[in-house]
C-alpha atoms as an extended CHARMM CRD file, in Angstrom:
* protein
*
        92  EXT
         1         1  UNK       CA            -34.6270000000       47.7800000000       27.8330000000  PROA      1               0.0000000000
         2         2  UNK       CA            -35.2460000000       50.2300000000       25.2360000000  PROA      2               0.0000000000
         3         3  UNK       CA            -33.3880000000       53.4510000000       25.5550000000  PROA      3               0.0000000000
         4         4  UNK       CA            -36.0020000000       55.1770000000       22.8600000000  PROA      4               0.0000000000
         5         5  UNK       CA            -34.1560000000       57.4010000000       20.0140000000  PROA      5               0.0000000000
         6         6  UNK       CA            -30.4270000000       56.6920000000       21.2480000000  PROA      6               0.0000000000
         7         7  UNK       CA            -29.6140000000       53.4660000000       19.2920000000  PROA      7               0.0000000000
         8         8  UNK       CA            -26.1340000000       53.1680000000       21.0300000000  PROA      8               0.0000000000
         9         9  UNK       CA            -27.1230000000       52.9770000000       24.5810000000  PROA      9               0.0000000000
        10        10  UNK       CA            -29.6610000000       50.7860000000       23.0050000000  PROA      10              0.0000000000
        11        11  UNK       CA            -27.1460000000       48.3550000000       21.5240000000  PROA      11              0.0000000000
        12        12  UNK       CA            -24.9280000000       48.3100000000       25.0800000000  PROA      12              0.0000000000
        13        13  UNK       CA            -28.0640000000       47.5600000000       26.8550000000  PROA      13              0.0000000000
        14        14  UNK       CA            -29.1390000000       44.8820000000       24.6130000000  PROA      14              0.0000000000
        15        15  UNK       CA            -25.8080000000       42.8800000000       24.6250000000  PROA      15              0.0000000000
        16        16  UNK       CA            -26.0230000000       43.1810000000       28.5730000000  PROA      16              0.0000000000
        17        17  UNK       CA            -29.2690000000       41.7500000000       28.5430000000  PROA      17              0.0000000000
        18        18  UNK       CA            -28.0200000000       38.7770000000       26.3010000000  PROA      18              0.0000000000
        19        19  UNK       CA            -24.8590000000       38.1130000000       28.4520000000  PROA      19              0.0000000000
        20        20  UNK       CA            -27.6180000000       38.2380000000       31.4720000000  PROA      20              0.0000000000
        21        21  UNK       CA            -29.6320000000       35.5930000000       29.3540000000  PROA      21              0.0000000000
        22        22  UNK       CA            -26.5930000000       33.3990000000       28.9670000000  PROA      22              0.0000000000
        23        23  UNK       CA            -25.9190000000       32.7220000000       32.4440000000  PROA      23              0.0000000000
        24        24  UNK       CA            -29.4350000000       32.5030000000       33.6750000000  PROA      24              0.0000000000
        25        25  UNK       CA            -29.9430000000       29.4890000000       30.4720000000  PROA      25              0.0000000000
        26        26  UNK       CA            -25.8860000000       27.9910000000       31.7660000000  PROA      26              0.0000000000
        27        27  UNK       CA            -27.2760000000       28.4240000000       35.3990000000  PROA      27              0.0000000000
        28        28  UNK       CA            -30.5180000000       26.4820000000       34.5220000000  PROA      28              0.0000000000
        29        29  UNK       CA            -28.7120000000       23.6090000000       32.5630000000  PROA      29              0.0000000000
        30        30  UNK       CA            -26.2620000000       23.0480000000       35.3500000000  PROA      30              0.0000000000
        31        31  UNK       CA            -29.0690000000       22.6050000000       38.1060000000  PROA      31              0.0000000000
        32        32  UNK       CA            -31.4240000000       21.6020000000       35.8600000000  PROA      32              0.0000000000
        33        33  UNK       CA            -34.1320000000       24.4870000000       36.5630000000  PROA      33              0.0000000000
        34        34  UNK       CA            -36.3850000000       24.8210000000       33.0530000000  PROA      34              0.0000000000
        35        35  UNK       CA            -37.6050000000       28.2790000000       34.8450000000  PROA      35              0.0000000000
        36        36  UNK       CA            -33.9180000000       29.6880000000       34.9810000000  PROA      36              0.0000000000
        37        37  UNK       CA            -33.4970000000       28.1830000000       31.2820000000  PROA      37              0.0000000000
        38        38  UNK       CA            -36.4910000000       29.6080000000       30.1800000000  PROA      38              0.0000000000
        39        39  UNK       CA            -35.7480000000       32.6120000000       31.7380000000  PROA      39              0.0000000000
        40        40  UNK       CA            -32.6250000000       33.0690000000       30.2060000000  PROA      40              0.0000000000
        41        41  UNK       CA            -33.7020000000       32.3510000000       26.5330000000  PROA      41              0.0000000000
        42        42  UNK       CA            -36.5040000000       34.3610000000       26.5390000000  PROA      42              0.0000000000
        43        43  UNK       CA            -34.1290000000       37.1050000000       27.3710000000  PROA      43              0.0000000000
        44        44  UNK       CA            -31.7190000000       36.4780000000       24.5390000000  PROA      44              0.0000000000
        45        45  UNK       CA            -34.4540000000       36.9470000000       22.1330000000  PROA      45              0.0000000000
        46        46  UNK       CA            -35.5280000000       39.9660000000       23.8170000000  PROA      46              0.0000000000
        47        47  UNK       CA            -32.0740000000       41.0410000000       23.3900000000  PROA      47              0.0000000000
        48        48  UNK       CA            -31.4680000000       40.0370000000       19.9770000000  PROA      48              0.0000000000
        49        49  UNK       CA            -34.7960000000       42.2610000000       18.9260000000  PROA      49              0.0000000000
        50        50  UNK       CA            -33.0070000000       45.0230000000       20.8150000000  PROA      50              0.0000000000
        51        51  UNK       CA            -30.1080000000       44.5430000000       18.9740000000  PROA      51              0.0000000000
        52        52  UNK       CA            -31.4900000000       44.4010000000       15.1730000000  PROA      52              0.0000000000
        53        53  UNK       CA            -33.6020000000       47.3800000000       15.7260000000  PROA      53              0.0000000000
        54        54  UNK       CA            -30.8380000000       49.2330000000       17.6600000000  PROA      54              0.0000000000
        55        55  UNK       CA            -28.5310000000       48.1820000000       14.9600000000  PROA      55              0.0000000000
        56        56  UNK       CA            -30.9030000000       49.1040000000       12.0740000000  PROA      56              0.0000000000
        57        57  UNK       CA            -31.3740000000       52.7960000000       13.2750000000  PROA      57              0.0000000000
        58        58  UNK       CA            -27.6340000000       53.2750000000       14.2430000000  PROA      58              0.0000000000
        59        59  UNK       CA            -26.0150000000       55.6880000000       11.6520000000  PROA      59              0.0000000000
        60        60  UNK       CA            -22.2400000000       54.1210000000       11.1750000000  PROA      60              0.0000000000
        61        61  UNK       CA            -20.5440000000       56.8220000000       10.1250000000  PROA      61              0.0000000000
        62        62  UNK       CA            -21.6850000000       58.4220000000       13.5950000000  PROA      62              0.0000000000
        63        63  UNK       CA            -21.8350000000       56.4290000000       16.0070000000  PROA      63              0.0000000000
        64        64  UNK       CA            -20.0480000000       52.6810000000       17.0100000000  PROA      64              0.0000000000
        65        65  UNK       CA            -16.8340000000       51.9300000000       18.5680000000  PROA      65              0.0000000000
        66        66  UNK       CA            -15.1960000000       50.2100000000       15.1710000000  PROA      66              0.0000000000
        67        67  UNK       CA            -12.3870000000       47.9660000000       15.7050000000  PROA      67              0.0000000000
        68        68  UNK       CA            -12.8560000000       47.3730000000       19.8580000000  PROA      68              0.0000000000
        69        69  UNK       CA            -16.5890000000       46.4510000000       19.0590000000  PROA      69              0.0000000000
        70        70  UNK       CA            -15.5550000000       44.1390000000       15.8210000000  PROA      70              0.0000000000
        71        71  UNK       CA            -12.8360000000       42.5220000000       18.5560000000  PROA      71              0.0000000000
        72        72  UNK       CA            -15.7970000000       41.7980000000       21.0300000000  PROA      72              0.0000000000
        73        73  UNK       CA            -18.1360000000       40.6770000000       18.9220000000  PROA      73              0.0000000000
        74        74  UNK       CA            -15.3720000000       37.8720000000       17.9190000000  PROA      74              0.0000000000
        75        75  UNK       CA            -14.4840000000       36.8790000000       21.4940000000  PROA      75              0.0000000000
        76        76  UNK       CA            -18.2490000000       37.2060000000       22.6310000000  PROA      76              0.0000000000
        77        77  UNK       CA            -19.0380000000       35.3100000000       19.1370000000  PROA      77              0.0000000000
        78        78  UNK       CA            -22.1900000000       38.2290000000       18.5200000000  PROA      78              0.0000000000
        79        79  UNK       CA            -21.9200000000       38.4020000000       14.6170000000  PROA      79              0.0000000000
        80        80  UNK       CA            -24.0300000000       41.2490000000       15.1740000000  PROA      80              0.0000000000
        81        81  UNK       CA            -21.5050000000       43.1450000000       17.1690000000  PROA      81              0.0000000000
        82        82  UNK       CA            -18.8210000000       41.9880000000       14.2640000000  PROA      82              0.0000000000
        83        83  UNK       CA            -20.6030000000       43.3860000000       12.0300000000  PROA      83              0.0000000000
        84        84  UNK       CA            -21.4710000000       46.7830000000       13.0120000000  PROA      84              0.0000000000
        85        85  UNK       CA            -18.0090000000       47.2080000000       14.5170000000  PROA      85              0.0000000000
        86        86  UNK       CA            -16.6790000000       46.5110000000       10.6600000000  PROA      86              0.0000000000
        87        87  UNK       CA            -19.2850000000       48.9210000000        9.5830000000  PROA      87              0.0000000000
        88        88  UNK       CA            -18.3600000000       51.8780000000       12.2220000000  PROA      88              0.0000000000
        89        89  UNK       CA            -14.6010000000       50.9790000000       11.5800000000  PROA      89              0.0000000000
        90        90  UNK       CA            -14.5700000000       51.5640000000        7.8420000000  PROA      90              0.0000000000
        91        91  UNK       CA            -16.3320000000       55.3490000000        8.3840000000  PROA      91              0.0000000000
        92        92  UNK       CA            -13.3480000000       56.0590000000       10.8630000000  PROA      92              0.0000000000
C-alpha cells in the first residue's frame, strides 16, 4: 500500500493495514484458522516496512499531526506513531 513520494498518506495507510492485520491474527486465534493468523501477521510486517520507510522519508518539521498522533500511538501502543508524533510536535 505504497502511496509513492507522499510519506504521510503512506504512514495512514500503513497503520490501517496493521490494525487490518490485528484482527485478521485475533480472528484466527479465536477460531483457530492458521490461514487467518497467517494472514494477519504477514500483514503487520508489511505494515511495519510501510511504516519505517514512510517514517524515514517524512520531514517533521512539515508534515505529522504532533500531539493527536503521539496520543494514538499510546492508546494503539505503535511506538512508532509515539515517536514521530513527539518529533512533529516539537517543530510545532
Amino acid at each position: 500500500m505504497s502511496s509513492g513520494n507522499n510519506p504521510q498518506a503512506s504512514l495512514i495507510g500503513g497503520h490501517a493495514e496493521y490494525v487490518k492485520g490485528t484482527a485478521e491474527s485475533a480472528i484466527g486465534s479465536v477460531t483457530g484458522s492458521q490461514a487467518w493468523t497467517t494472514s494477519g501477521e504477514q500483514a503487520k510486517a508489511h505494515a511495519v516496512d510501510t511504516m519505517k520507510t514512510a517514517g524515514e522519508q517524512r520531514n517533521a518539521s512539515t508534515q505529522g499531526f504532533g500531539k493527536v498522533e503521539q496520543k494514538l500511538g499510546q492508546a494503539t501502543g505503535c511506538e512508532g506513531m509515539v515517536k514521530e508524533g513527539s518529533a512533529s510536535k516539537r517543530q510545532q
